[in-house]
C-alpha positions as CSV (number, residue, x, y, z in Angstrom):
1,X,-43.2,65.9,-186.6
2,X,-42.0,69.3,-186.9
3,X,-42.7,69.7,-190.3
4,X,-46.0,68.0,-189.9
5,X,-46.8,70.7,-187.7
6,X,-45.9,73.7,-189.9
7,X,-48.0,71.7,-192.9
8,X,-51.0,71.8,-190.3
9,X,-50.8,75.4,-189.5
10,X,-50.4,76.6,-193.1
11,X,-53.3,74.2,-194.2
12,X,-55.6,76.1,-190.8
13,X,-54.4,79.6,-192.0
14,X,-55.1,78.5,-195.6
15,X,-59.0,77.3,-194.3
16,X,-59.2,80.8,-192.4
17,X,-58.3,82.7,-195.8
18,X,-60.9,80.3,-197.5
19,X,-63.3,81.0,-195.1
20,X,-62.7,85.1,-195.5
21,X,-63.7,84.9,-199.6
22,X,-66.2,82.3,-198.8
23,X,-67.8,84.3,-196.1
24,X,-67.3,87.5,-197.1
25,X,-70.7,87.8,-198.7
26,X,-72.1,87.4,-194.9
27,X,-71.7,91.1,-193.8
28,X,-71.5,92.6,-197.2
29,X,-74.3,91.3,-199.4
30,X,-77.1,93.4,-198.0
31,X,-75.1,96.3,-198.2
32,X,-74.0,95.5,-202.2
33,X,-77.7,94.8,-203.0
34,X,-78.7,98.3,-201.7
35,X,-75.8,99.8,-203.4
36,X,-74.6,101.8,-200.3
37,X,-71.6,100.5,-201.1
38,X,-69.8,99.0,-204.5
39,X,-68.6,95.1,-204.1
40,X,-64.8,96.6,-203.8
41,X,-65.7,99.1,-201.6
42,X,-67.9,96.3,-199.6
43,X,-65.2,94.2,-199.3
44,X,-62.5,96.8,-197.9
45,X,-65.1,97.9,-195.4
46,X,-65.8,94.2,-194.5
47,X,-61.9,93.3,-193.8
48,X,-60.9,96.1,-192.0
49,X,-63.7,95.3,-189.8
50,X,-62.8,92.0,-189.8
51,X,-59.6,92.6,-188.6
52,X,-60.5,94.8,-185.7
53,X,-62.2,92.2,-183.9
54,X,-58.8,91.1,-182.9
55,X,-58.5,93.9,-180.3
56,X,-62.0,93.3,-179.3
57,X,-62.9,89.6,-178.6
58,X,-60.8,87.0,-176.3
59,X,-60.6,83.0,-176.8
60,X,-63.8,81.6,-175.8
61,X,-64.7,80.0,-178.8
62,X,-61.4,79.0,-180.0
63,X,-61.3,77.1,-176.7
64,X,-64.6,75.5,-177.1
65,X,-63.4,74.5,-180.8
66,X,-60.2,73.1,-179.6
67,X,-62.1,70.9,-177.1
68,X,-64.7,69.1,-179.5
69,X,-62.3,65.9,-179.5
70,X,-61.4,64.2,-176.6
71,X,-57.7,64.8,-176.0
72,X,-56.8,61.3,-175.8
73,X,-58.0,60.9,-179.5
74,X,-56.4,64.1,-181.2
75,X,-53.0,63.5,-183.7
76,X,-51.7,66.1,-186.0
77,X,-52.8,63.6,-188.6
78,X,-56.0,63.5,-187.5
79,X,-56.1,67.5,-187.6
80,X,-54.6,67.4,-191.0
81,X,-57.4,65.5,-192.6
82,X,-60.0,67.1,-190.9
83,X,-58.7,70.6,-192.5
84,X,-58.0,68.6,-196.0
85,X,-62.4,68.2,-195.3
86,X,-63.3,71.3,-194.5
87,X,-61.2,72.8,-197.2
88,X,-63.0,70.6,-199.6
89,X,-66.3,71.0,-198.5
90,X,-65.7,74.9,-198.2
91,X,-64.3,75.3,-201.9
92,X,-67.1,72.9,-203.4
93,X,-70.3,75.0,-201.7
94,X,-68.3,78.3,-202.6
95,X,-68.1,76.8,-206.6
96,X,-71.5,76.4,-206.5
97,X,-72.6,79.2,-204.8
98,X,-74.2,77.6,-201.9
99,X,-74.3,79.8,-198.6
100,X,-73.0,76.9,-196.2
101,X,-71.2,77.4,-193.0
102,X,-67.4,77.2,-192.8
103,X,-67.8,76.8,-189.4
104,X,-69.5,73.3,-189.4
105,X,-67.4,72.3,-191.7
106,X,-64.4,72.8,-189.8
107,X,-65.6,71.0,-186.9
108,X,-67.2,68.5,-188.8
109,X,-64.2,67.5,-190.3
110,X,-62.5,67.4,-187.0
111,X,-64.6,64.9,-185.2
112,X,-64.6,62.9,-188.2
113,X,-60.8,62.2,-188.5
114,X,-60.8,61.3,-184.9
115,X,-63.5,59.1,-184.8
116,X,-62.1,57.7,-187.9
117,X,-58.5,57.2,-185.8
118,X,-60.4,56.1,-182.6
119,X,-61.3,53.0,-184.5
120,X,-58.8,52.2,-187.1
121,X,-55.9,52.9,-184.6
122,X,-58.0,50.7,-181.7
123,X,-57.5,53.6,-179.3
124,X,-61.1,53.6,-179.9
125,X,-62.2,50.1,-179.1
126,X,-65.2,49.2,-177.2
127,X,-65.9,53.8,-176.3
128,X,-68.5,55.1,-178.0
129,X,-68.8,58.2,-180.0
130,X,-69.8,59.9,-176.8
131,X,-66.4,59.1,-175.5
132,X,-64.7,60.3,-178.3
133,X,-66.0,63.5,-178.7
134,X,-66.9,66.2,-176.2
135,X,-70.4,66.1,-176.3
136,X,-70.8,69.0,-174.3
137,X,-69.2,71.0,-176.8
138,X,-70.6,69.4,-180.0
139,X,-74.3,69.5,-178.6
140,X,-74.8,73.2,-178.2
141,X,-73.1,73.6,-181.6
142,X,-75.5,71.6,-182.9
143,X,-78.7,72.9,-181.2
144,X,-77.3,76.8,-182.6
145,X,-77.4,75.8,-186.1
146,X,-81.2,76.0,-185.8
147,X,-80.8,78.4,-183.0
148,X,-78.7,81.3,-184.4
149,X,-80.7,81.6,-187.8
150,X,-83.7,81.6,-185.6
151,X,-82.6,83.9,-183.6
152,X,-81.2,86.5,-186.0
153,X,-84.8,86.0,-187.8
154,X,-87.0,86.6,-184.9
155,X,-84.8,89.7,-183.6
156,X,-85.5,90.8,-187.4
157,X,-88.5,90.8,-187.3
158,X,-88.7,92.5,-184.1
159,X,-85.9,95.7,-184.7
160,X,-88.1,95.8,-188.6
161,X,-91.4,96.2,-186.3
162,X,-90.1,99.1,-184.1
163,X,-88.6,100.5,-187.3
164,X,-91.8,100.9,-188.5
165,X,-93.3,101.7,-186.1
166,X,-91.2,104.5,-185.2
167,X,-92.1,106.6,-188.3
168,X,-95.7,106.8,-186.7
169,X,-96.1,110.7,-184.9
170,X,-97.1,108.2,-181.6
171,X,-95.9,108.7,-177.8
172,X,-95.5,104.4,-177.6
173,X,-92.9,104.2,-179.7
174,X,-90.9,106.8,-178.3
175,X,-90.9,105.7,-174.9
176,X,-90.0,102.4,-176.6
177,X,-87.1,104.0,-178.0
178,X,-86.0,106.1,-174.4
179,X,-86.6,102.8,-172.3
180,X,-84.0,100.8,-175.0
181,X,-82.0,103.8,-174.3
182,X,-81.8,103.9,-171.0
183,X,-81.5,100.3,-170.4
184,X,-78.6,99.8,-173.2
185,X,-77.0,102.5,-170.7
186,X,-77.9,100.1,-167.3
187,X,-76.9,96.8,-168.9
188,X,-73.5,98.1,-169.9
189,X,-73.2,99.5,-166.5
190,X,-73.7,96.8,-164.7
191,X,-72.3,94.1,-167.1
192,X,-68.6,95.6,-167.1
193,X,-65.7,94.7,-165.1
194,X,-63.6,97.2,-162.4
195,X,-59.9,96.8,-163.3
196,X,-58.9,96.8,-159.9
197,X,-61.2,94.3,-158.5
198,X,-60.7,91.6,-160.8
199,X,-57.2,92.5,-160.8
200,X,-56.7,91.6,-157.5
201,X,-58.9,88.4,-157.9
202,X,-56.6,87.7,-160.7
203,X,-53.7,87.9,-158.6
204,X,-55.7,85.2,-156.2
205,X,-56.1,82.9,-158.7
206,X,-52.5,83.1,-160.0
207,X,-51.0,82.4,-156.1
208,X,-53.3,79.8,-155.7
209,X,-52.5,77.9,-159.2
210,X,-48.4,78.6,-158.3
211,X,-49.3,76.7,-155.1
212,X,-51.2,73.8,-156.4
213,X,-48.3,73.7,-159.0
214,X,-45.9,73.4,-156.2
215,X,-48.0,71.0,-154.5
216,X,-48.3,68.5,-157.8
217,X,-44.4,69.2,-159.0
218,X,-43.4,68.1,-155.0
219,X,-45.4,65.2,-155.5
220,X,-43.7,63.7,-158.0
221,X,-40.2,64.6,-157.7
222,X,-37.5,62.0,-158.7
223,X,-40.4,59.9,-160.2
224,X,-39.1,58.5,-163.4
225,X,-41.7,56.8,-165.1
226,X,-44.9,58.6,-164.9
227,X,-48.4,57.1,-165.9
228,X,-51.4,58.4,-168.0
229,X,-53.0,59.8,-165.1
230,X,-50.4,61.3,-163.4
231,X,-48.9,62.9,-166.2
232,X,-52.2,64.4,-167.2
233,X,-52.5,66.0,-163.6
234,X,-49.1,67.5,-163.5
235,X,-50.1,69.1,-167.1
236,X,-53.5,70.1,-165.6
237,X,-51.7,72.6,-163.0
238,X,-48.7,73.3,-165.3
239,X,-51.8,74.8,-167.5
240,X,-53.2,76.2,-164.8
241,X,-50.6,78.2,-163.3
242,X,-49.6,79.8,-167.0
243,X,-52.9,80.9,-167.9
244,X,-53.5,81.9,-164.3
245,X,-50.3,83.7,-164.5
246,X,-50.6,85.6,-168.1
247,X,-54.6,86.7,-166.8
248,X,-53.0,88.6,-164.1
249,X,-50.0,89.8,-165.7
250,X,-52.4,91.2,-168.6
251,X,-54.8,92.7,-166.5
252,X,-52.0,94.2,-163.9
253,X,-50.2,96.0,-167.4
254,X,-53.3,97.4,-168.3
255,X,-54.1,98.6,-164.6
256,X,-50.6,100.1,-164.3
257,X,-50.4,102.0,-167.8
258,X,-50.6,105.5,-168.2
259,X,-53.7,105.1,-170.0
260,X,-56.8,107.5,-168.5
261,X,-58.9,105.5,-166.1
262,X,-61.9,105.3,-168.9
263,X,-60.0,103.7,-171.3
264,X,-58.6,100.8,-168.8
265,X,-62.4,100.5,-167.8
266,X,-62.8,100.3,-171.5
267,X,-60.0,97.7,-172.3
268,X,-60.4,95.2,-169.5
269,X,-61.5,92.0,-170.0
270,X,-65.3,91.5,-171.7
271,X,-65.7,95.4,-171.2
272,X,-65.3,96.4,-174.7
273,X,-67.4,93.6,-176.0
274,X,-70.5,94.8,-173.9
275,X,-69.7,98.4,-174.8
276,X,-70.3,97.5,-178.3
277,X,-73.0,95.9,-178.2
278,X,-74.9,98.5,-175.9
279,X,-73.6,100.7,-178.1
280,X,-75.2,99.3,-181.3
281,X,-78.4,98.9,-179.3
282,X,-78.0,102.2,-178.0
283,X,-77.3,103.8,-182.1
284,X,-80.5,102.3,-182.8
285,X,-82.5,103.5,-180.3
286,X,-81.4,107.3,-181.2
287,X,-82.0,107.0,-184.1
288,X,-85.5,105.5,-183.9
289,X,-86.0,108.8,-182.1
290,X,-86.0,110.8,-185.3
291,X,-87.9,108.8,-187.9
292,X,-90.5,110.1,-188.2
293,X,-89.9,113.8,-188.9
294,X,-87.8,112.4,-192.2
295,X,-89.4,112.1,-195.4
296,X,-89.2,108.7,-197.6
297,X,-85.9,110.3,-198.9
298,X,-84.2,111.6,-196.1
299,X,-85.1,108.4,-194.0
300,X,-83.2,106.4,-197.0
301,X,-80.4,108.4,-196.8
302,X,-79.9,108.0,-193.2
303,X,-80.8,104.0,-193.3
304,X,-78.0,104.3,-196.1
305,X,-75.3,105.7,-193.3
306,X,-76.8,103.1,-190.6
307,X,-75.9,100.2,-192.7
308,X,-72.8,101.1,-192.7
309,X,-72.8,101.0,-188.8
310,X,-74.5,97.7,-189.0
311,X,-72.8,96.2,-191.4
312,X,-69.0,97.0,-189.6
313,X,-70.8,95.3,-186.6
314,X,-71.6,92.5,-188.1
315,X,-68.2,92.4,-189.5
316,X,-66.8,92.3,-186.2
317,X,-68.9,89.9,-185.3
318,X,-68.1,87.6,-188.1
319,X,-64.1,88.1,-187.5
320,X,-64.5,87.4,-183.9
321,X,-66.4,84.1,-183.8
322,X,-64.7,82.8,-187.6
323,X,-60.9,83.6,-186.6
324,X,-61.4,82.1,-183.1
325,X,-62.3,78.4,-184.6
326,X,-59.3,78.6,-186.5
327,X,-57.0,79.7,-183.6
328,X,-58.6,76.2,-181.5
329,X,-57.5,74.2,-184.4
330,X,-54.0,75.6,-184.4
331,X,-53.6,75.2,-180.4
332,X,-55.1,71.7,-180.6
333,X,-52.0,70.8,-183.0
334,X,-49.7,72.6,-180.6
335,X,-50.9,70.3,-177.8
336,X,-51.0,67.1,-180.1
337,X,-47.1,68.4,-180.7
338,X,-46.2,68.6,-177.6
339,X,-48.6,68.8,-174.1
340,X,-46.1,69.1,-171.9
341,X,-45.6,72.7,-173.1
342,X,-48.7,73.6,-175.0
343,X,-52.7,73.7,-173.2
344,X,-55.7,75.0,-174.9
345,X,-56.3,76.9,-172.3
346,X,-53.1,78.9,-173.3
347,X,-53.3,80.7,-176.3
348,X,-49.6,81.0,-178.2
349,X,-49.1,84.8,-178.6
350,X,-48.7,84.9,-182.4
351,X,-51.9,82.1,-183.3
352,X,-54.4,85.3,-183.0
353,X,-52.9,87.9,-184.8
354,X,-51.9,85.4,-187.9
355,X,-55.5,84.0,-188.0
356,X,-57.7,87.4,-187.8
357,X,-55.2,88.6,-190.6
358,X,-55.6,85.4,-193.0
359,X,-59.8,86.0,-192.2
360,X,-59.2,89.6,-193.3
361,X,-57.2,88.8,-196.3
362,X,-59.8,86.1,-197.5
363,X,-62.4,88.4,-197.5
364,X,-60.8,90.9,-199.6
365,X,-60.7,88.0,-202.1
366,X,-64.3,88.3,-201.9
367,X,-67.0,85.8,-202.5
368,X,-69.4,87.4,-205.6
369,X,-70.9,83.8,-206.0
370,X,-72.5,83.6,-202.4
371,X,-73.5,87.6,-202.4
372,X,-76.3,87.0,-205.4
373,X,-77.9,84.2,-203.2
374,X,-77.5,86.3,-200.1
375,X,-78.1,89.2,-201.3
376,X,-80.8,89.0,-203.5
377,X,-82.2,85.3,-204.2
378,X,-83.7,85.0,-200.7
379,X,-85.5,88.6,-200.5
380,X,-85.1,91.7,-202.2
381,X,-83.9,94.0,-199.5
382,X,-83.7,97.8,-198.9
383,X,-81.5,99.6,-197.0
384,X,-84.0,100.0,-194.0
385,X,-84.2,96.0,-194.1
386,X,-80.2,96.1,-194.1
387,X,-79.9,97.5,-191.3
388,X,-82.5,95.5,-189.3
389,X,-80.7,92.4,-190.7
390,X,-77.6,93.1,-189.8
391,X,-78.5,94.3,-186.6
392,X,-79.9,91.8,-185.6
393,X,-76.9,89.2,-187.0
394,X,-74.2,90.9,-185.2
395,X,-76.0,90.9,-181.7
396,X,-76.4,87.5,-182.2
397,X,-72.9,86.9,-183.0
398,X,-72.0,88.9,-180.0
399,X,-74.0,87.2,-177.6
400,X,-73.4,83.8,-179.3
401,X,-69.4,84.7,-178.2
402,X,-69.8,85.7,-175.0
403,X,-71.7,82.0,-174.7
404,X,-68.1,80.6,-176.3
405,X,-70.7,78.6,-178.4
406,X,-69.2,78.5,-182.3
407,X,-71.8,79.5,-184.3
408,X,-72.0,79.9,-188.3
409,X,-72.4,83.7,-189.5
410,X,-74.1,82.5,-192.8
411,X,-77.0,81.0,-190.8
412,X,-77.5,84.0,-188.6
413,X,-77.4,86.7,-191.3
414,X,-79.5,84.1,-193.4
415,X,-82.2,84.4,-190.5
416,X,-82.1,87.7,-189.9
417,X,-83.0,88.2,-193.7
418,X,-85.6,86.0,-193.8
419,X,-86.8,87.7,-190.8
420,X,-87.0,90.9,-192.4
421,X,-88.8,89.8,-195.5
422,X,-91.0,88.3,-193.3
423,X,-92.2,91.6,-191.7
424,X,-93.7,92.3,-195.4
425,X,-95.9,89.5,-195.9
426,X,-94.7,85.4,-195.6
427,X,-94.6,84.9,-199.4
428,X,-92.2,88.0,-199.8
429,X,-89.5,85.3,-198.8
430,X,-88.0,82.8,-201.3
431,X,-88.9,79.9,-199.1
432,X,-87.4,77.2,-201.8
433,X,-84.4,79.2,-201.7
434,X,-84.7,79.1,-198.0
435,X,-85.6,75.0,-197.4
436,X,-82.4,74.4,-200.5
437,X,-80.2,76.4,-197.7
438,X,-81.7,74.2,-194.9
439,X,-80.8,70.9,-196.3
440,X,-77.1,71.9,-197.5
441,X,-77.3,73.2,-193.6
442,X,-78.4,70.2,-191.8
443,X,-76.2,67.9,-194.2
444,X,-72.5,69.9,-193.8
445,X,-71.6,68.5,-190.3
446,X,-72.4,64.7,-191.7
447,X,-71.0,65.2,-194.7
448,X,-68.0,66.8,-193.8
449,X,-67.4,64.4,-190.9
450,X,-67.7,61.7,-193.8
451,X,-65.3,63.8,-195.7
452,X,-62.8,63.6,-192.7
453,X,-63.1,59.8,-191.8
454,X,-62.6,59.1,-195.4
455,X,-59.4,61.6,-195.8
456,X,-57.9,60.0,-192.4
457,X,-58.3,56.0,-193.6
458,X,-56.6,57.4,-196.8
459,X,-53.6,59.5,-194.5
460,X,-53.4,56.8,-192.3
461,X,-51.5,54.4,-194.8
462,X,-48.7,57.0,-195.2
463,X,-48.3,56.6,-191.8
């Protein structure tokens, strides 16, 4: 089963470099088709980015991911042909140029093969589909696949709006801009966490788990044959207690560093997340400030340097939510290997860094097929639509995270663009481009749960 398991994880970090090239085109295409950047250049920009969104984000959505099958009905085989499906599906849409998401894919896949196992194995007799997969994880998922795009479009439309207006000599616009301002400054005040508080809740939390622990491990003592339930209660606190325990050993290393007191601020927990994000709010809002004393040239020239900004936020964005899916597959086939030492709830240290490198990798393969839809198929955009497109993608992204809710960066930069060309007139989008994207959107979680069901009957006779 060993090997099994390395096969698995190579075949996850294989999807997470397929998904970098196939993705790629996400953060970079608007900012090719202005020529702000070249593609190479694009792409470099886009990784590195990538990549840094391991020191920013935490395991939310890889948890969320992780959970979408029922325990009782996840096997390494099962997560083996659910990757063989997404893999698939992924190369086939990137081949034909087709801007779906790798993210459905992936977890389309997933519950496929177990549902598929459920039923051939009769582990699933008589339990419906309900029962087999978490429903409150695969419910919101499916609700943000119309959700995301529409909210990346309407927030569009809405940053392309002020945009405009702000190169108007008017006093409402302004104020606009110094309200943002000032309450960018508020939310991140009162959204971030004090070191030493949480520490010391932290510390609570981890006595209290060691107790329960204790409590559970006394309980059954000298017992020699265990049942379902009672094993799965022991496992339940033995989780507990080690994500309890590596929470407050985390946050007491950061509080006891030699690191100013900012920077620990800075660093703990969801901090830096909200920092970024009232930070790109906060860019915006400045600038806004100064439009309209630029001419047409000087305004595209600095709309040139502000996709940059948006574009490395979106980047982020992308790396932080994509990576993350990848690492819940990879600790669902650590539990499936062995529960008694691995939980979901317990990231293995090495799973992150190895997945937000393979994502950064796979996107300096590029993906030049998907940018010409992306890019230019859909709308024709400028560098002032850039920006409002990818600002409005990677707050959605960011806020999508900090929900844990595993959502598809191809359908939220897809809205956002779509948004923007709307602000010119309706017919300025492509909208048969737009309804061909919609269908190969609705269809990727069937198909590629098809794709997985089929995969596990054929795995399942080599069994």
């Amino acid at each position: 089963m060993l090997t099994l398991l390395i096969v698995v994880i190579a075949l996850a970090l294989i999807f997470d470099y397929i998904n970098g090239f196939h993705d790629a085109a996400n953060a970079i295409a608007t900012v090719v088709s202005t020529k702000v950047l070249s593609p190479f250049q694009a792409v470099l920009w886009a990784a590195f980015f990538n990549f840094v969104a391991y020191f920013i984000f935490d395991h939310g959505v890889a948890e969320t991911v992780g959970k979408i099958v029922k325990s009782d009905f996840v096997t390494l085989y099962v997560i083996l042909a659910g990757l063989i499906a997404a893999i698939s599906w992924n190369l086939l849409t990137w081949w034909f140029g087709i801007p779906s998401s790798s993210s459905h894919t992936l977890i389309g896949g997933f519950a496929g093969a177990a549902v598929a196992h459920a039923y051939i194995s009769h582990t699933g007799d008589g339990l419906g589909i309900s029962e087999i997969v978490s429903m409150d994880k695969i419910v919101p998922t499916v609700i943000f696949i119309v959700l995301a795009p529409l909210m990346g479009m309407i927030m569009a439309f809405i940053i392309s709006i002020w945009f405009l207006n702000s190169f108007r000599k008017g006093i409402v616009t302004k104020l606009l801009s110094f309200a943002i301002i000032i309450g960018s400054v508020l939310l991140f005040y009162n959204m971030i966490h004090d070191p030493v508080v949480d520490t010391a809740k932290h510390k609570t939390e981890y006595v209290k788990a060691d107790q329960e622990l204790q409590t559970v491990t006394a309980k059954y003592q000298g017992a020699t044959n265990l049942n379902h339930e009672q094993k799965k209660e022991l496992h339940k606190a033995q989780s507990s207690y080690m994500v309890k325990k590596k929470t407050y050993e985390n946050a007491n290393k950061l509080l006891t560093s030699n690191k100013p007191y900012a920077l620990k601020v800075l660093l703990f927990g969801h901090n830096m997340k909200w920092f970024l994000l009232c930070f790109i709010i906060f860019v915006m809002a400045i600038f806004t400030l100064f439009l309209n004393s630029l001419n047409y040239m000087r305004a595209e020239k600095w709309f040139k340097r502000m996709q940059l900004v948006s574009s490395a936020a979106f980047s982020v964005g992308h790396g932080g939510n994509d990576a993350q899916k990848v690492m819940g597959i990879i600790m669902a086939a650590f539990v499936a290997f062995d529960p008694a030492k691995y939980s979901l709830d317990g990231m293995v240290n090495w799973v992150p860094l190895a997945c937000y490198t393979a994502i950064a990798i796979g996107t300096l393969s590029g993906g030049w097929k998907i940018i010409k839809t992306m890019g230019t198929k859909i709308t024709k955009v400028t560098p002032f639509e850039g920006v409002a497109a990818e600002t409005a993608g990677a707050i959605t992204l960011f806020l999508t995270e900090m929900l844990k809710i595993p959502v598809s960066t191809t359908h939220t930069i897809t809205g956002s663009i779509i948004g923007v060309g709307a602000t010119k007139r309706l017919s300025a989008v492509r909208w048969g481009v737009t309804v061909s994207l919609l269908w190969a959107w609705v269809l990727t979680i069937p198909i590629s749960a098809l794709f997985g069901a089929v995969i596990y009957a054929i795995v399942q006779f080599f069994i």
